[in-house]
C-alpha positions as CSV (number, residue, x, y, z in Angstrom):
1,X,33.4,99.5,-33.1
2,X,31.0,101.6,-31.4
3,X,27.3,101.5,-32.9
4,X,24.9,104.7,-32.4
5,X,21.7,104.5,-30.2
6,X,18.5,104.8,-32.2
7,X,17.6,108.7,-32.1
8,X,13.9,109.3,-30.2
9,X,11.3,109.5,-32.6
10,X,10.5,113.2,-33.7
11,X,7.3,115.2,-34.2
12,X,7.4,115.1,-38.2
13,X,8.1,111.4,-37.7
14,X,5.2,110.2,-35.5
15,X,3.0,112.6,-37.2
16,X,4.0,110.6,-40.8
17,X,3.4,107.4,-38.8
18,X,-0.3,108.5,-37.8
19,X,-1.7,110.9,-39.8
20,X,-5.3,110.2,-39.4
21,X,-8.0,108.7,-36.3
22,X,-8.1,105.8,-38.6
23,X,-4.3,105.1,-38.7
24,X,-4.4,105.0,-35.1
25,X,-6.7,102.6,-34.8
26,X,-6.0,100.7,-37.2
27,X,-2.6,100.8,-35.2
28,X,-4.5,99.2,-32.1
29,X,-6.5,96.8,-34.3
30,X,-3.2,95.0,-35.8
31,X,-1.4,95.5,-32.0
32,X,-3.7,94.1,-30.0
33,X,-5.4,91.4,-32.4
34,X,-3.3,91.2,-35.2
35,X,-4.7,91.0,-39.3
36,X,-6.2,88.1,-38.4
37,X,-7.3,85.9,-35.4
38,X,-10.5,83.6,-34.1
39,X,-13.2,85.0,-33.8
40,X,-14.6,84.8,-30.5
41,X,-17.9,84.0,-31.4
42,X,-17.9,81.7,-34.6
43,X,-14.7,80.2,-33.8
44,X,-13.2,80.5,-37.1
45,X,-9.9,82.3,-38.1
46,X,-11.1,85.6,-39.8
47,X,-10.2,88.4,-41.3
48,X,-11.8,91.4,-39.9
49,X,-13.1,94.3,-41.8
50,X,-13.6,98.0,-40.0
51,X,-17.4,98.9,-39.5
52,X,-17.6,103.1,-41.2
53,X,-18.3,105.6,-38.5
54,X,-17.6,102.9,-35.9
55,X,-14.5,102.4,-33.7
56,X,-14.7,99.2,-34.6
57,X,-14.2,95.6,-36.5
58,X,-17.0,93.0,-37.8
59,X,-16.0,89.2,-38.5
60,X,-16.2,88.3,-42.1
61,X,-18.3,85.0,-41.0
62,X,-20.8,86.2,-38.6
63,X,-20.6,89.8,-38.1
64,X,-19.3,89.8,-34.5
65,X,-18.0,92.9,-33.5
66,X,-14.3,94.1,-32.0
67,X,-13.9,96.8,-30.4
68,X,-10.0,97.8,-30.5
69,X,-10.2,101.0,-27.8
70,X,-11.9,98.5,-25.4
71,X,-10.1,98.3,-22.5
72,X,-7.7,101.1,-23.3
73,X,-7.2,104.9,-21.5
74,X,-9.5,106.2,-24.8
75,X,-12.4,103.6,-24.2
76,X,-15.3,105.4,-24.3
77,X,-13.7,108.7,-25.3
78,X,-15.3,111.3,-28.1
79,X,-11.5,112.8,-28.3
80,X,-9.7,111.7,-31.3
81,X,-7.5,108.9,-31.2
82,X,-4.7,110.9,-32.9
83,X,-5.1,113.5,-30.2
84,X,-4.6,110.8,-27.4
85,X,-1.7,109.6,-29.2
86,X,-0.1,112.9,-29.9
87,X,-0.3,113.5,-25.8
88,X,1.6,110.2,-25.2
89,X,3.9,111.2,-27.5
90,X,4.3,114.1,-25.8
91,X,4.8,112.1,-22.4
92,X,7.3,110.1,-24.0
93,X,9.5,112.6,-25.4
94,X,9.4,115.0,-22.2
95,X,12.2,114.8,-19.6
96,X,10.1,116.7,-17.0
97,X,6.4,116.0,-17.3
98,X,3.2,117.3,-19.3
99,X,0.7,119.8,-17.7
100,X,-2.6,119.6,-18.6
101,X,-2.8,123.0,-19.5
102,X,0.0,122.2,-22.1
103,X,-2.0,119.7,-23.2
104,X,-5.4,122.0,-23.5
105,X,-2.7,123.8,-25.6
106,X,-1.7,122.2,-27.8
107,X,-4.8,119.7,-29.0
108,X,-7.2,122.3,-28.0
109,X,-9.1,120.3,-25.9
110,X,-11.0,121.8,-22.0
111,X,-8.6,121.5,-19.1
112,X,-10.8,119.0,-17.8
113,X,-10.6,116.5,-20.6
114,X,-6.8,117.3,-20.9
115,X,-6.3,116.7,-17.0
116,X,-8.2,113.4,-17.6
117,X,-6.1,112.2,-20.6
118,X,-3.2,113.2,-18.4
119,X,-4.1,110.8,-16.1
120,X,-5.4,107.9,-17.7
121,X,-2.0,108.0,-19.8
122,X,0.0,108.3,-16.5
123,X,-2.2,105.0,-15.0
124,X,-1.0,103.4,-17.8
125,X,2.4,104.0,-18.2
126,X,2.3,102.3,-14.3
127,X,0.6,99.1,-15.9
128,X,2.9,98.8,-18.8
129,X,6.3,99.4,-16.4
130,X,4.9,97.3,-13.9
131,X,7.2,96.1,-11.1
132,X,9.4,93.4,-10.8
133,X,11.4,92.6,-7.7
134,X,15.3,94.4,-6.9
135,X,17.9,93.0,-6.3
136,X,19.1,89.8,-4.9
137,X,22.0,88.0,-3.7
138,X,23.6,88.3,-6.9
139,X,21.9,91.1,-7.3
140,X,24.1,94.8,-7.7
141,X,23.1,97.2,-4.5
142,X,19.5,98.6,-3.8
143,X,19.1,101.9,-2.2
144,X,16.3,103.2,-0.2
145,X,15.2,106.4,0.9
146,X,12.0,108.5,1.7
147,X,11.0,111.5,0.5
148,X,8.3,113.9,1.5
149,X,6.5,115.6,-0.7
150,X,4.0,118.7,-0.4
151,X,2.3,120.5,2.8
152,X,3.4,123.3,4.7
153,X,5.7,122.0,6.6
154,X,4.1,123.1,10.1
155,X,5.8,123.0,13.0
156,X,4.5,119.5,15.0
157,X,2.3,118.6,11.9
158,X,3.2,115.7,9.6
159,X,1.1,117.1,6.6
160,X,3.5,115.7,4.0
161,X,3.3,112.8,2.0
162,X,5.9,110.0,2.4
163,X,7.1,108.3,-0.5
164,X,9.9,105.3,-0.5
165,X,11.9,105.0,-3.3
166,X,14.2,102.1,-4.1
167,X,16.4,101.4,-7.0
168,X,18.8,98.8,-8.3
169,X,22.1,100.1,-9.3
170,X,21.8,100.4,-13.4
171,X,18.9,99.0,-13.0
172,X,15.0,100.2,-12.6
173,X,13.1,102.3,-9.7
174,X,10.2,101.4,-7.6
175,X,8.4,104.5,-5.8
176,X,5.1,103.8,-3.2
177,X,3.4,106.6,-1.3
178,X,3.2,105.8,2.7
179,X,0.5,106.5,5.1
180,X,3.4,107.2,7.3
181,X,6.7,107.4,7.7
182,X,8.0,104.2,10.5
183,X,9.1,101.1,10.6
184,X,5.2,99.5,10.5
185,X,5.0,101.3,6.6
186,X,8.7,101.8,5.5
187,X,9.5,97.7,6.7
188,X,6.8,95.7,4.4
189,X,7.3,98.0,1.4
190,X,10.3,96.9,1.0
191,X,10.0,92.9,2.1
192,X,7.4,93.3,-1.1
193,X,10.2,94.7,-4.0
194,X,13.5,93.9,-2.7
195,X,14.3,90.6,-2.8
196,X,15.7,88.9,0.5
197,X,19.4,88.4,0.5
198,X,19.8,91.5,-1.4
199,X,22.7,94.6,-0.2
200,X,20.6,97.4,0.8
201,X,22.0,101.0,1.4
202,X,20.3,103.8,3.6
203,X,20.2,106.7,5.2
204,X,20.5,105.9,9.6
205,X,16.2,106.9,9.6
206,X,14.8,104.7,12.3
207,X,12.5,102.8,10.1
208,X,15.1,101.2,8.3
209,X,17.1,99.8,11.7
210,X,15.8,96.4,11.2
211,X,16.8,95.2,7.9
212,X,19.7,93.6,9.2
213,X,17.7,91.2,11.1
214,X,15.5,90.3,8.2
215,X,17.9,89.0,6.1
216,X,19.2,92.0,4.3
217,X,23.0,93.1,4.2
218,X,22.6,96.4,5.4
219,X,24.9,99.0,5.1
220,X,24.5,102.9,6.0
221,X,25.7,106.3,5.7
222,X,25.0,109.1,8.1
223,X,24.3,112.3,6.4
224,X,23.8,114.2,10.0
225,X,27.5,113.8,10.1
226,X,28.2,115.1,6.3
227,X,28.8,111.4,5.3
228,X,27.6,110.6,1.7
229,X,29.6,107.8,0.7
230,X,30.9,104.4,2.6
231,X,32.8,102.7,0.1
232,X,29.9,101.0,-1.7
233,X,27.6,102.2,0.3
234,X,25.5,105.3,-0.7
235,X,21.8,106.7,-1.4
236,X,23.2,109.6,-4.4
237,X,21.5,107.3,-7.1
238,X,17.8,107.4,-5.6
239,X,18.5,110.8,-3.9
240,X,19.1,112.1,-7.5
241,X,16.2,110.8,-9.1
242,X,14.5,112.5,-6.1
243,X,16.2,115.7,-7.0
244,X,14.4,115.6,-10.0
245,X,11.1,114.3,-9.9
246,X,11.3,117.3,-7.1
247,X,12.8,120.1,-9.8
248,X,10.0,118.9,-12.5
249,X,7.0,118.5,-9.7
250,X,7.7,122.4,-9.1
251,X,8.4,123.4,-12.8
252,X,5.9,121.4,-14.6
253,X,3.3,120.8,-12.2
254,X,3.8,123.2,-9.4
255,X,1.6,121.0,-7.2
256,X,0.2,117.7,-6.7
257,X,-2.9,116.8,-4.1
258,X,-2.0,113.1,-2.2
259,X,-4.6,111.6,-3.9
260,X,-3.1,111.7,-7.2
261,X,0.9,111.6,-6.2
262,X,1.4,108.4,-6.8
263,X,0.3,108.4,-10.8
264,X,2.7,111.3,-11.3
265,X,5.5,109.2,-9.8
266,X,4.5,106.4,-12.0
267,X,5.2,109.0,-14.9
268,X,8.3,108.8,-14.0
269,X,9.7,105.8,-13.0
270,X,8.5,105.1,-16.6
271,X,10.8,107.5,-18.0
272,X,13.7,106.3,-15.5
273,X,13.5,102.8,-16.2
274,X,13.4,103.2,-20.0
275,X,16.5,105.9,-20.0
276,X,19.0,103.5,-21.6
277,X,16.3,102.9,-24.5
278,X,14.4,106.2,-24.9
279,X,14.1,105.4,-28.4
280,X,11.5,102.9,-27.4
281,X,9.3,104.2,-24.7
282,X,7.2,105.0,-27.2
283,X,6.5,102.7,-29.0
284,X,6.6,100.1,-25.9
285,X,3.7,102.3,-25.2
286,X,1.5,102.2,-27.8
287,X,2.1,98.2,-28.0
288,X,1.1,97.2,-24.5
289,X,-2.5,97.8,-24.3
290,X,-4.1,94.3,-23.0
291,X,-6.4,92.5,-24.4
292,X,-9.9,92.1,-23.4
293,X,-10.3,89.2,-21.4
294,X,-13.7,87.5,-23.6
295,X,-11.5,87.7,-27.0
296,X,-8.6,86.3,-25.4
């Protein structure tokens, strides 16, 4: 008997689940401290009650104060919490990306604060998907491959950025922007999140010549020849997620400065690893904010 996936959350629902600043952070209050919990200064288990006009919580013993946006994207923000949340909704619910200016849009905010939100949400969603290790010797195959990114694509100039992507077979992506394209860059990135012992597909690029003799089973395909699959061995999973971080960098964003590349590729590798649970992303989200270190 087959069972439905959970449907992702709409619009009228996540505006029925936060209607108001103070349902958000009451939200963050009960997330990241729960209804009760010691105090950090008295030592006592409490209940806390919210402070009026303040973003935050006193102890019911001795008055110490929590602040449940510290430590968060909107610490220190005078944007609503329900617009910061309404953004990451957005974010969650998009398959290719949120502008800023569809954010200045939509919660009426300055480009400048909406680029800013953009970013601090896009940070975040790197934290909360962090990176575990592929692979394995028991581990199904991990493919590799570069892609560059931006420039003008001069003759004799290297003015692109190099990004290596490698993903796991069903399994989750890992992107990292290069200062360069060889061996000395390509090697290490991958001794860091592929685990040794692991089967390993490329392309023939030079910098990948030596996994072989660093304990990887190595397998390749040669695409200058019109070769795209070897058996097991091919590079069309990470080439399509390529294809479309590519497709939504020059639809959504149109372009992205080196300095910045790497949050947007965070963005999504958060949406690719949580594609067989999109129901959740959300709410993974607004759930993973950590807590600060003195109330710990």
């Amino acid at each position: 008997m087959s069972t439905k996936q959970p449907k992702i959350p709409t619009l009228k629902q996540f505006l029925e689940q936060f209607p108001t600043d103070d349902s958000c952070l009451e939200h963050l209050m009960e997330t990241r401290y729960g209804k009760r919990h010691v105090c950090a200064k008295c030592d006592k288990l409490a209940n806390f009650h919210r402070v009026k006009s303040r973003r935050c919580y006193e102890c019911d013993f001795c008055g110490y104060q929590v602040y449940p946006t510290a430590g968060t994207p909107f610490e220190n923000t005078r944007t609503s919490l329900r617009d910061w949340f309404t953004v990451m909704f957005l974010f969650c619910t998009s398959r290719n990306g949120v502008s800023a200016k569809e954010v200045q849009r939509t919660i009426g905010v300055t480009y400048k604060t909406a680029w800013r939100m953009c970013n601090l949400i896009r940070q975040y969603m790197g934290y909360v998907d962090g990176d575990t290790p592929l692979g394995g010797p028991d581990g199904k195959i991990v493919e590799a491959d570069k892609m560059f990114y931006g420039g003008k694509d001069k003759k004799g100039e290297d003015d692109k950025s190099v990004v290596l992507g490698m993903i796991e077979r069903g399994g989750e992506v890992i992107t990292r922007v290069l200062p360069s394209k060889g061996a000395r860059q390509v090697l290490p990135a991958i001794f860091q999140w592929v685990k040794g012992g692991s089967r390993i597909a490329t392309d023939e690029a030079g910098a990948f010549r030596d996994l072989s003799e660093n304990g990887y089973l190595h397998g390749t395909i040669n695409h200058r020849e019109g070769q795209y699959v070897n058996g097991q061995v091919h590079t069309n999973t990470i080439e399509a997620f390529w294809s479309h971080v590519k497709r939504s960098m020059r639809g959504t964003y149109v372009s992205v400065s080196k300095k910045w590349l790497q949050t947007y590729l965070w963005e999504f590798e958060y949406r690719q690893n949580f594609r067989k649970q999109p129901h959740v992303m959300l709410d993974v989200l607004l759930r993973s904010f950590p807590r600060p270190y003195a109330d710990t």
